[in-house]
C-alpha beads as a LAMMPS data file, in Angstrom:
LAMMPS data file: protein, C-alpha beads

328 atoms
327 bonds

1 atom types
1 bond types

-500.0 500.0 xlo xhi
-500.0 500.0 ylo yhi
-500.0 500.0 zlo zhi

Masses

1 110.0

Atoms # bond

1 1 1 0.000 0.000 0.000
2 1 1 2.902 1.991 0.952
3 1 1 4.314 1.941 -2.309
4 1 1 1.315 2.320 -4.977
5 1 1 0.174 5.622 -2.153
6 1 1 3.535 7.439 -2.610
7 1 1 4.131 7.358 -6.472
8 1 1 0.525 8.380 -6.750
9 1 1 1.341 11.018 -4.527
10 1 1 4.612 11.761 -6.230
11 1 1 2.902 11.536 -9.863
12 1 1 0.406 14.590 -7.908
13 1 1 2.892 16.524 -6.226
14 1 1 4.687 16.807 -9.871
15 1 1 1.946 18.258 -11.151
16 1 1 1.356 20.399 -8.622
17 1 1 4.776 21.978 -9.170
18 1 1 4.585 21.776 -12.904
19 1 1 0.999 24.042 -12.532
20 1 1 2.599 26.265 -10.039
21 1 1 6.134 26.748 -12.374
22 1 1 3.436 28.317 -14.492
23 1 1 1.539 30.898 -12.164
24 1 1 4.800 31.803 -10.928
25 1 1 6.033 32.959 -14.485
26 1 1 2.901 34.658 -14.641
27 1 1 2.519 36.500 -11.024
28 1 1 6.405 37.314 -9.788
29 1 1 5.291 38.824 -6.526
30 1 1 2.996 36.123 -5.570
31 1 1 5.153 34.448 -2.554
32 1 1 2.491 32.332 -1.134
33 1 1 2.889 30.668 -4.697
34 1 1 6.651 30.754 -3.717
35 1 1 6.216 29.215 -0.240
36 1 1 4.085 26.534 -1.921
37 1 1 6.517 26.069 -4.735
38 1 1 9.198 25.086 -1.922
39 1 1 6.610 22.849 0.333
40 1 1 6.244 20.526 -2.754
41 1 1 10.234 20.357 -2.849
42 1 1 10.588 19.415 0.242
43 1 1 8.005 16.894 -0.114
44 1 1 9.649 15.372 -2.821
45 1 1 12.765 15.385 -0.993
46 1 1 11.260 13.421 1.538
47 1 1 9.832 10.750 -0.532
48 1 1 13.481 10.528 -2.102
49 1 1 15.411 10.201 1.057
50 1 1 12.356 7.574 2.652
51 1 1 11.193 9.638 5.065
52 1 1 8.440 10.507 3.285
53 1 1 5.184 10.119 5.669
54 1 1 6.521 10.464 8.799
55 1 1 6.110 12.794 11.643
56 1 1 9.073 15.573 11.722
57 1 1 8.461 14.963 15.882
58 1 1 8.289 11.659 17.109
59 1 1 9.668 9.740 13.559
60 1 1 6.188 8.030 13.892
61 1 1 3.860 7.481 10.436
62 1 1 1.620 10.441 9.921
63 1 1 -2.688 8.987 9.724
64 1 1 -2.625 7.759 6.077
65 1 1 -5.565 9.219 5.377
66 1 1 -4.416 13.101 6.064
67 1 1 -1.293 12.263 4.056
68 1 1 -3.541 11.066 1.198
69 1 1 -5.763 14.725 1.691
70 1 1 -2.611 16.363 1.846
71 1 1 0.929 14.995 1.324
72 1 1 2.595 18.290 2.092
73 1 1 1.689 17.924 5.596
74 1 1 4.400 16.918 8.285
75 1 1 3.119 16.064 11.639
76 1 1 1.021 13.665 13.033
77 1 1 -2.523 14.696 14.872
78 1 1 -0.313 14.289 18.198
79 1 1 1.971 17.073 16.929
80 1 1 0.223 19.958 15.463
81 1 1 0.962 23.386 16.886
82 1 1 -2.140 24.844 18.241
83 1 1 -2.932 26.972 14.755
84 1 1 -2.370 23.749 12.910
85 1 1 -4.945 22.233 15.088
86 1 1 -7.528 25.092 14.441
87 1 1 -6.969 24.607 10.789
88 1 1 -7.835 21.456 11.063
89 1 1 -11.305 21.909 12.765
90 1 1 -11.813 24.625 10.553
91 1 1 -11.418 21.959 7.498
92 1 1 -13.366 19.371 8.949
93 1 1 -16.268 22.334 9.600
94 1 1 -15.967 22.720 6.525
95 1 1 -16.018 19.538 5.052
96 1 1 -19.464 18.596 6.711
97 1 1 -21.056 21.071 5.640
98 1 1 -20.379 21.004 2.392
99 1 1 -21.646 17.140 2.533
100 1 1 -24.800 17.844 4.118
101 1 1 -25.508 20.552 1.450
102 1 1 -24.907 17.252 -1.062
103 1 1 -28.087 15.132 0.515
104 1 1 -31.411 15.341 -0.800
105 1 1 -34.433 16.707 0.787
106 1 1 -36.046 15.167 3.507
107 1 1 -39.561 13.447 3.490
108 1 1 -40.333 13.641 -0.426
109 1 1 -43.660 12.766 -1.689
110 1 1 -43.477 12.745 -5.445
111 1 1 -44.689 10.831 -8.464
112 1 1 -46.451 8.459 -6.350
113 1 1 -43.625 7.835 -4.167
114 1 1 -42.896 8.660 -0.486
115 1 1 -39.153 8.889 0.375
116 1 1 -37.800 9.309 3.813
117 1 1 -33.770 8.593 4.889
118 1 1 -31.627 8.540 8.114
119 1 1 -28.035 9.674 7.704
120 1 1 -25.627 9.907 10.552
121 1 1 -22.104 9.973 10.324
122 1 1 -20.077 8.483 12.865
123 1 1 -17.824 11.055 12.883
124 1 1 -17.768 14.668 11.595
125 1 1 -17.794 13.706 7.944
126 1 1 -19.037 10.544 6.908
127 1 1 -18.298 8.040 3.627
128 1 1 -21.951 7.070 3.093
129 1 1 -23.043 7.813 -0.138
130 1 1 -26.472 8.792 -0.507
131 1 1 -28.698 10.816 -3.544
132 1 1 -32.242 11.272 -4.900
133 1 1 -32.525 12.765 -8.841
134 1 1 -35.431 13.900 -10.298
135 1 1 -34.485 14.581 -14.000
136 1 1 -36.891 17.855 -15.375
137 1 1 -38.657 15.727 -17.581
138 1 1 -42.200 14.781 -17.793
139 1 1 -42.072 10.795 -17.608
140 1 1 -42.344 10.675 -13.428
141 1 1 -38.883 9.247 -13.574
142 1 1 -36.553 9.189 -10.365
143 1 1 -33.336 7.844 -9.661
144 1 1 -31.866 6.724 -6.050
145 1 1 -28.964 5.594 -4.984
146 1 1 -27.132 4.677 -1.483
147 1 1 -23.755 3.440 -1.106
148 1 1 -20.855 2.860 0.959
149 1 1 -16.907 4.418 0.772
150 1 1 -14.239 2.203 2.214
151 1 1 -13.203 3.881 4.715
152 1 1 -13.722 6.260 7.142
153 1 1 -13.708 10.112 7.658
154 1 1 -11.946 13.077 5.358
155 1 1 -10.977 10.672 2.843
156 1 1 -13.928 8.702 2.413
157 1 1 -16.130 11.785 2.653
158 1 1 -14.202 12.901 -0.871
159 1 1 -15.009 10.194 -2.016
160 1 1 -18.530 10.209 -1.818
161 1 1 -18.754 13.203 -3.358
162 1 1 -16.796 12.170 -6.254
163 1 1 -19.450 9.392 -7.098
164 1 1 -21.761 12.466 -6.494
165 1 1 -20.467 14.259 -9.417
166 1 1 -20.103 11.213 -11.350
167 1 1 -23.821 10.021 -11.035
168 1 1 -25.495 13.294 -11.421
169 1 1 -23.475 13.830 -14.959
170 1 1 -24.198 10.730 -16.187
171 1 1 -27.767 10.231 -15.144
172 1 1 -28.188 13.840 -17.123
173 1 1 -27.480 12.714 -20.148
174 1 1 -29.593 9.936 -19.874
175 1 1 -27.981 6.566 -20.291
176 1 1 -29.524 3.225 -19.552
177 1 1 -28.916 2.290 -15.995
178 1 1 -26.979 -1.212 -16.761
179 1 1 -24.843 0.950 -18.865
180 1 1 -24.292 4.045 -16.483
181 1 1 -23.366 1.874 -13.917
182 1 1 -20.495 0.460 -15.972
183 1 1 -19.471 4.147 -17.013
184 1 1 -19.341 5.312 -13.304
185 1 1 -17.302 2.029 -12.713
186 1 1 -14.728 3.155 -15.379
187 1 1 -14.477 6.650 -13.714
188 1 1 -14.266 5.929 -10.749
189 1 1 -11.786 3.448 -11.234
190 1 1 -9.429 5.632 -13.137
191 1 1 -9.614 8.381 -10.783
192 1 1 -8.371 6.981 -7.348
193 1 1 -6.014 4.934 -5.995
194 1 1 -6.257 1.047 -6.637
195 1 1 -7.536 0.722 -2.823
196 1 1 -10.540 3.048 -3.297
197 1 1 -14.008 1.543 -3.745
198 1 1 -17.164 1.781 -3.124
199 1 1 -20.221 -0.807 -2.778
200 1 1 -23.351 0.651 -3.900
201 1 1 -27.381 0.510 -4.966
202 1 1 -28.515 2.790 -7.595
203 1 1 -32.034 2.228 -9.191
204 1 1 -34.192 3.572 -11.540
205 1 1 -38.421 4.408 -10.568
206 1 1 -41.119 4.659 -13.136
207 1 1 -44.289 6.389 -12.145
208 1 1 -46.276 3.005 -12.456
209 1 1 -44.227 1.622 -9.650
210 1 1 -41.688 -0.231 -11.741
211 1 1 -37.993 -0.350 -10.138
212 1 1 -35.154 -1.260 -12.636
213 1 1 -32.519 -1.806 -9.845
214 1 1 -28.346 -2.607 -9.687
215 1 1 -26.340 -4.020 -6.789
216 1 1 -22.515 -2.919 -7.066
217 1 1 -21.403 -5.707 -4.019
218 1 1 -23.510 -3.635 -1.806
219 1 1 -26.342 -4.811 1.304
220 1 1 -29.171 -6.336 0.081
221 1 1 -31.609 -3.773 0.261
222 1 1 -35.238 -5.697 1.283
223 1 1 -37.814 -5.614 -0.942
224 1 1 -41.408 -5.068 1.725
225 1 1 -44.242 -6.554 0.363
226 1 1 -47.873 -7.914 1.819
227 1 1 -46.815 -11.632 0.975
228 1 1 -43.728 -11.123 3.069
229 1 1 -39.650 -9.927 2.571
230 1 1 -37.487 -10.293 -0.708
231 1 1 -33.944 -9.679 -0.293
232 1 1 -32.190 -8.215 -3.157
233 1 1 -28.591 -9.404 -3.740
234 1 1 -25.688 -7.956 -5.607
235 1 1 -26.060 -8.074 -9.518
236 1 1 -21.690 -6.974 -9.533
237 1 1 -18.760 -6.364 -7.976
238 1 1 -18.305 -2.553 -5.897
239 1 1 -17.156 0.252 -7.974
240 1 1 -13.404 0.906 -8.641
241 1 1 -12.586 -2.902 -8.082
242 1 1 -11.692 -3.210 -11.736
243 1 1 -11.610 -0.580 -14.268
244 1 1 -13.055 -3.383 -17.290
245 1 1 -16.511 -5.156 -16.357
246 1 1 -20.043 -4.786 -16.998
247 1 1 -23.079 -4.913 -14.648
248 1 1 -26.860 -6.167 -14.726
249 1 1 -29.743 -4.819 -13.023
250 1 1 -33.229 -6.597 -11.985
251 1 1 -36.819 -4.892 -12.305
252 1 1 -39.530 -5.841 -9.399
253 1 1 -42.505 -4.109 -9.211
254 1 1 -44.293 -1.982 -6.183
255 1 1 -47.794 -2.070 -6.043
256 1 1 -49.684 0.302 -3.331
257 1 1 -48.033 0.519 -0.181
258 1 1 -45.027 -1.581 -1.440
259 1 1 -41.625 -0.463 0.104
260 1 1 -37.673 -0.754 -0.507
261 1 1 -35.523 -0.035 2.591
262 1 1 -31.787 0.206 1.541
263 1 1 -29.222 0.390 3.861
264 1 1 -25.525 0.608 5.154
265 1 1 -23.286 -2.088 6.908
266 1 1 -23.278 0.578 9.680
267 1 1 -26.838 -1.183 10.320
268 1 1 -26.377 -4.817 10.079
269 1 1 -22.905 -4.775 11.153
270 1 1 -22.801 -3.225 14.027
271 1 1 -22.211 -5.000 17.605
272 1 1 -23.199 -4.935 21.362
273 1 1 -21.091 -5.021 23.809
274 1 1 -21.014 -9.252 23.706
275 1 1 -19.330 -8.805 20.277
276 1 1 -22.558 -9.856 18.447
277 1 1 -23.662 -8.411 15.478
278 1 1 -27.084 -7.119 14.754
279 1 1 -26.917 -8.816 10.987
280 1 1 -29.420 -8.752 8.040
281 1 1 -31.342 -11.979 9.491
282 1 1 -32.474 -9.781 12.698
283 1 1 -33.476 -7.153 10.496
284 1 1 -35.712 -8.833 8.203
285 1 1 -37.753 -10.224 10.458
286 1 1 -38.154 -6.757 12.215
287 1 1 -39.519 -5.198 8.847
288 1 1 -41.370 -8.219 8.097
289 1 1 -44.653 -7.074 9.855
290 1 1 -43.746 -3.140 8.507
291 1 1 -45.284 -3.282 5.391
292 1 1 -48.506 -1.083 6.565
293 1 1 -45.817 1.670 8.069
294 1 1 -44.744 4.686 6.698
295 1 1 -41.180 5.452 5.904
296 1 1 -40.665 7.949 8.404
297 1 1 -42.083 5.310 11.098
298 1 1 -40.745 2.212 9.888
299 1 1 -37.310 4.204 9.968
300 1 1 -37.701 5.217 13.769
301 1 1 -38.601 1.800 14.642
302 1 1 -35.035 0.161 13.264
303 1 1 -33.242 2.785 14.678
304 1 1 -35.070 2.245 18.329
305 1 1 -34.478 -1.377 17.763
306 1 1 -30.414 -1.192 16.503
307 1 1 -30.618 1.368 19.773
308 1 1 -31.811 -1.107 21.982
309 1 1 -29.521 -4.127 20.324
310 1 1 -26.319 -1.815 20.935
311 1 1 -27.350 -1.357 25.073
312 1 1 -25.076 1.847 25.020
313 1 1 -21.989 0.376 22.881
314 1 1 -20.657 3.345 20.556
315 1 1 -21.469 3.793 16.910
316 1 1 -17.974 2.995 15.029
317 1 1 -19.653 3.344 11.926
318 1 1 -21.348 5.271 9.277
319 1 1 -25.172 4.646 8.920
320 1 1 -27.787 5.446 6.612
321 1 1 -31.422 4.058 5.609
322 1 1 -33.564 5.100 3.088
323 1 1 -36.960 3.574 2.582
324 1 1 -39.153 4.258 -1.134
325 1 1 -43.003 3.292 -0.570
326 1 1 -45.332 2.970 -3.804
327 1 1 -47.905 5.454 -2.196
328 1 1 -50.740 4.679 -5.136

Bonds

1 1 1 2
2 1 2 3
3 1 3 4
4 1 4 5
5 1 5 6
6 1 6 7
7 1 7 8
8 1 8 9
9 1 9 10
10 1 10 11
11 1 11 12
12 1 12 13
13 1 13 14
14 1 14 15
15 1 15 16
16 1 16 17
17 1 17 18
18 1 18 19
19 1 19 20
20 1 20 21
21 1 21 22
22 1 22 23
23 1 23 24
24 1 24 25
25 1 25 26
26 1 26 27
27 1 27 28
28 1 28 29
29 1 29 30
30 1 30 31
31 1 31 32
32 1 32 33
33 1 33 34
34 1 34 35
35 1 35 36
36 1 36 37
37 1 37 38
38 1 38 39
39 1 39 40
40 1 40 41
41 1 41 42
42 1 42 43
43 1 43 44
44 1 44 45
45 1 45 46
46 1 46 47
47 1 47 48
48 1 48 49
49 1 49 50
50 1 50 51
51 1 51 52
52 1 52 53
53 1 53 54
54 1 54 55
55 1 55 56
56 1 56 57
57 1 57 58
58 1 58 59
59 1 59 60
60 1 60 61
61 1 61 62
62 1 62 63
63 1 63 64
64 1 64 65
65 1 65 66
66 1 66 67
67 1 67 68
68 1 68 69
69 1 69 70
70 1 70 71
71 1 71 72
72 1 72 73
73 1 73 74
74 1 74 75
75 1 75 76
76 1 76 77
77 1 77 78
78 1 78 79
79 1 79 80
80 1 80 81
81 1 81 82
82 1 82 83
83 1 83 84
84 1 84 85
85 1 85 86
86 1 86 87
87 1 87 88
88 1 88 89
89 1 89 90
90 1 90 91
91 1 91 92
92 1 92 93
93 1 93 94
94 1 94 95
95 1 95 96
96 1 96 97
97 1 97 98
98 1 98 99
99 1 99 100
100 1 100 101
101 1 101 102
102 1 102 103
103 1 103 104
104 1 104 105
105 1 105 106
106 1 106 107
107 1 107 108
108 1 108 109
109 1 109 110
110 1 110 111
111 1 111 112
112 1 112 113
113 1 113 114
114 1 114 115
115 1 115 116
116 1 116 117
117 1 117 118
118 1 118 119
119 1 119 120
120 1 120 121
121 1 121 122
122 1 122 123
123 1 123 124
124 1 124 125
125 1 125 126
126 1 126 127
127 1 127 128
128 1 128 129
129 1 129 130
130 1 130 131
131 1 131 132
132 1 132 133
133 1 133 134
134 1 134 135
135 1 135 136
136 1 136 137
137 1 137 138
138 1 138 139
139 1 139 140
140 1 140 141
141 1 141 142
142 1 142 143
143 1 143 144
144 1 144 145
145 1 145 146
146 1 146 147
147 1 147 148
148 1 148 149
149 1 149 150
150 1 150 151
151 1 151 152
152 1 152 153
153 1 153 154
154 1 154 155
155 1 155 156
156 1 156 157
157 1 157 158
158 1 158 159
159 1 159 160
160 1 160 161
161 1 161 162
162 1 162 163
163 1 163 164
164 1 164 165
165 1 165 166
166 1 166 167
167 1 167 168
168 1 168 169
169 1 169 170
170 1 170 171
171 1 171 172
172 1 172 173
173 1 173 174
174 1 174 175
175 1 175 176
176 1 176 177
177 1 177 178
178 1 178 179
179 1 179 180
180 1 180 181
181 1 181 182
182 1 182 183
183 1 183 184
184 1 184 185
185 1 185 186
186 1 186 187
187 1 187 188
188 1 188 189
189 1 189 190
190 1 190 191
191 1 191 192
192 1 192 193
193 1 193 194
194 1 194 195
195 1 195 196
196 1 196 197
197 1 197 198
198 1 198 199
199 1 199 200
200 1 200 201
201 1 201 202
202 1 202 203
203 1 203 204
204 1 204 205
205 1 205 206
206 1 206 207
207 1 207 208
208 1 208 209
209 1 209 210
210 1 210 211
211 1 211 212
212 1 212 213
213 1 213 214
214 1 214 215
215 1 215 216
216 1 216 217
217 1 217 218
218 1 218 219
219 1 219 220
220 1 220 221
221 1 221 222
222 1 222 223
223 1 223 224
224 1 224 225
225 1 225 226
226 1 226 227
227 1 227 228
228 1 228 229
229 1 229 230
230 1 230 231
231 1 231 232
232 1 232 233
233 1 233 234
234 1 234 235
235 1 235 236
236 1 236 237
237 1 237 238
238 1 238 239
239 1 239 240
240 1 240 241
241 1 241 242
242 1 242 243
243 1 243 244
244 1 244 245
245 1 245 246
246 1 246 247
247 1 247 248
248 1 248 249
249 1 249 250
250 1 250 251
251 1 251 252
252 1 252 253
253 1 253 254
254 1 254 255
255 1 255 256
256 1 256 257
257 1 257 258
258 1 258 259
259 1 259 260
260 1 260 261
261 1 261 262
262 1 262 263
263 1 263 264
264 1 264 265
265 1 265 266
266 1 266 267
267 1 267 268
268 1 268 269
269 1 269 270
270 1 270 271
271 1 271 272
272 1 272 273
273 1 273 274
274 1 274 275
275 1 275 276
276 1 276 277
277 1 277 278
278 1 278 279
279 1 279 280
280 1 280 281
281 1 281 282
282 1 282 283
283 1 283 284
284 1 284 285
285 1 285 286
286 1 286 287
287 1 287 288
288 1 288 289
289 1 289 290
290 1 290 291
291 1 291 292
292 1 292 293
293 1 293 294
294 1 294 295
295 1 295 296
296 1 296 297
297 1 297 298
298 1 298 299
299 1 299 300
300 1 300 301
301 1 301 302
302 1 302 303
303 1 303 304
304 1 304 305
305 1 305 306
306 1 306 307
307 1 307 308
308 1 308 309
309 1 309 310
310 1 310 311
311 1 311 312
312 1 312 313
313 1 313 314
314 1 314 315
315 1 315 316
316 1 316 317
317 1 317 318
318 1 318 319
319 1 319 320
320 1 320 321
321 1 321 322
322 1 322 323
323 1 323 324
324 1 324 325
325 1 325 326
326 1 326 327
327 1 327 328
């Protein structure tokens, strides 16, 4: 990992300079440009002497995942001067905000659909992926999706919004889901390191209740119906896995009062304080008797039943549900 992080990093930092070489031939009296010009030097210098990544303090490895954000940095969380450290709240301020601005509304009742989500990060920023499109045209059409970023916190949270921008450019110009999928794999793919990926549900709603649904290695979102629980399993492999591959998708259809519920592994994996996890087979026979509740109370009652499950133990984990109900 060590190894395929730093010549990324390197292969970035070169360009950095190579960008900055140019404003600086441009604006002479610019000496922040100056001051970043050397930062990327030294950098560079580090990675050729090997002591790249490591705190200037205590010689210990600096969090991979601030490196990653920023590979000019040269302490460890343990060792930031105090206006280092306010920086650093200031970023992650930041940073959450600008993700919440990313989710969609709350409580949506549209084309025949009701729509209703829970997102909590477990820390400030969180690597769930989660979206709601309504293209402007006049077929009733709606796309949702709900993922899941390995990994955790600034990282992760960068990531999410790169499938963001991804999804949202490609569902605009209005390619076949099967096939968009397979574009967003490519993209994503090519645009991060070989670690990155991301497990995730994105579906397609008609306004007569048809769902045209594909499962990138993600939870088997549950499929609520009056004849009882249909769990939907992955139709590929996460995105960024493999640059080459294709994917499939499945149709089902709602009828009145029909719901999905889609969900994180912050749900079904998390644990009590015996080490036990909560797991998808305790959750489907929760919702199984659900199917008359709406999505804002069929979300409460998972939550107060994870709640009582977990008996106090802290949330390690992102979560998010999201429950679509065929209203008509």
């Amino acid at each position: 990992m060590g190894e395929i992080r730093d010549k990324f990093l390197r292969e970035l930092l070169i360009e950095r300079r190579r960008s900055l070489e140019e404003a600086i031939s441009k604006f002479k009296e610019s000496e922040r440009l100056v001051q970043l010009l050397n930062e990327i030097d030294a950098a560079l210098k580090r990675m050729r002497e090997g002591t790249f990544g490591l705190c200037e303090v205590c010689q210990e490895p600096i969090e991979e995942e601030r490196l990653i954000n920023d590979p000019l940095i040269t302490a460890c969380l343990d060792h930031l001067t105090a206006e280092q450290q306010r920086a650093l709240e200031e970023d992650l301020d930041l940073a959450s905000r600008i993700q919440s601005k990313l989710l969609p509304k709350q409580n949506l009742n549209l084309n025949g659909w009701e729509i209703c989500y829970q997102y909590e990060p477990a820390g400030i920023v969180s690597g769930d992926y989660l979206d709601l499109v309504i293209p402007q045209t006049e077929d009733g059409m709606l796309f949702f999706l709900l993922g899941d970023v390995a990994g955790k916190g600034i990282s992760a949270s960068m990531l999410m919004a790169h499938l963001h921008a991804i999804f949202r450019s490609l569902i605009s110009a209005g390619t076949p889901v099967q096939q968009l999928v397979t574009q967003a794999n490519r993209i994503f793919c090519e645009s991060t390191l070989s670690t990155h990926f991301a497990t995730l549900v994105f579906a397609r709603a008609d306004h007569s209740g048809r769902i045209e649904i594909c499962n990138a290695g993600h939870c088997a979102p549950l499929l609520l119906q009056k004849q009882g629980v249909t769990a939907l399993d992955a139709t590929g492999l996460p995105i960024g896995m493999f640059c080459e591959g294709g994917y499939t998708t499945r149709e089902v259809q709602l009828g009145s009062g029909d719901c999905l519920l889609l969900y994180t592994d912050g749900l079904t994996e998390t644990v009590n304080g015996d080490k036990t996890e909560y797991g998808e087979e305790r959750l489907v026979k929760l919702v199984a008797d659900f199917h008359e509740l709406s999505p804002q109370a069929m979300i409460k009652a998972c939550l107060e039943d994870l709640r009582g499950f977990q008996s106090g133990t802290p949330k390690v984990d992102d979560l998010t549900i999201m429950v679509i109900r065929r209203a008509v």
